[in-house]
C-alpha positions as CSV (number, residue, x, y, z in Angstrom):
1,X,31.9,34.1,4.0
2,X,30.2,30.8,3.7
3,X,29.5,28.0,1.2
4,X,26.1,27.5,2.1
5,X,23.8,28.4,-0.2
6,X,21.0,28.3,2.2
7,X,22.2,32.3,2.7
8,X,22.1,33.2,-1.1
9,X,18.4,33.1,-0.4
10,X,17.7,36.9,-0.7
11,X,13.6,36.3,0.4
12,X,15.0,34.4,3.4
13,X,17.7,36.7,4.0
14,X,17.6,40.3,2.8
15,X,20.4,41.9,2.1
16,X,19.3,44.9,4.6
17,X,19.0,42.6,7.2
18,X,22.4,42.0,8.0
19,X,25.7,43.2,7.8
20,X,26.5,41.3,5.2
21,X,27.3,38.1,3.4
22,X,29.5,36.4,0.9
23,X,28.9,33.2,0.0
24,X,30.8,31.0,-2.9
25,X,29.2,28.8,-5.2
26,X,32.3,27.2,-6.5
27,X,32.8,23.6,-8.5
28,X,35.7,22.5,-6.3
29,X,36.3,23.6,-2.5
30,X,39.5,22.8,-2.2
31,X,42.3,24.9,-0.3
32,X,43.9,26.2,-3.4
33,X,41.2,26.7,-5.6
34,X,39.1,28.5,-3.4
35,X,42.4,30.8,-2.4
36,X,42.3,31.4,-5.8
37,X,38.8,32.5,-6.1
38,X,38.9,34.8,-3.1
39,X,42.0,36.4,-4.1
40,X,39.7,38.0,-6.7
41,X,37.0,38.7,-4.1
42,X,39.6,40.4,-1.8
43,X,40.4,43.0,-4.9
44,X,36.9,43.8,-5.2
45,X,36.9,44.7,-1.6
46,X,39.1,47.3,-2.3
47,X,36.8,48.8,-3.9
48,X,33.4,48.2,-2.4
49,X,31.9,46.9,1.1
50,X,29.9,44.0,1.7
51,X,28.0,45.9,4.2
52,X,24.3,45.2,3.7
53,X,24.8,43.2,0.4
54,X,24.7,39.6,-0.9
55,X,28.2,38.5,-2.6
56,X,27.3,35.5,-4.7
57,X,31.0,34.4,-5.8
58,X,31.5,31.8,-8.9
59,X,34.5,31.1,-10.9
60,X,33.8,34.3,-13.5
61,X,31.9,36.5,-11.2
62,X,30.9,38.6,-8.4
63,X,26.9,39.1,-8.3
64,X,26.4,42.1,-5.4
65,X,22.3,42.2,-4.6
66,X,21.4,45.0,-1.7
67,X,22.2,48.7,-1.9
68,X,23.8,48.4,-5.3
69,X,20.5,47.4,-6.8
C-alpha cells in the first residue's frame, strides 16, 4: 500500500511483475480519512486478492488492472 503514484505506472510496473500493489490517490491523507477509505478496500479484500494486480483507490472507487483485465 503506498501513496505514491510513481507505482500506478502500469508500463513502469506491470501488474505481473510483482506481487502486488495498492496505492491511494486520495484528496486528504490524514489518519481518519484514509482509515475511512481503506476500511472499504479491506471489504473488497474479502473478496478478491491483490496478487499480481494494480489497486488504484480514490474516494468512489477501486480500479483493479492485472489478471482481472
Amino acid at each position: 500500500m503506498t501513496f505514491d503514484l510513481d507505482f500506478a505506472d502500469i508500463r513502469t510496473y506491470p501488474p505481473a511483475s510483482h506481487p502486488g500493489a495498492i496505492v491511494l490517490r486520495l484528496a486528504r491523507q490524514d489518519k481518519t480519512h484514509t482509515i475511512a477509505v481503506f476500511n472499504r478496500v479491506i471489504r473488497a479484500l474479502e473478496d478478491d486478492a491483490v496478487g499480481n494486480c494494480l489497486w488504484t483507490v480514490d474516494e468512489t472507487a477501486i480500479r483493479v488492472h492485472g489478471k482481472h483485465e
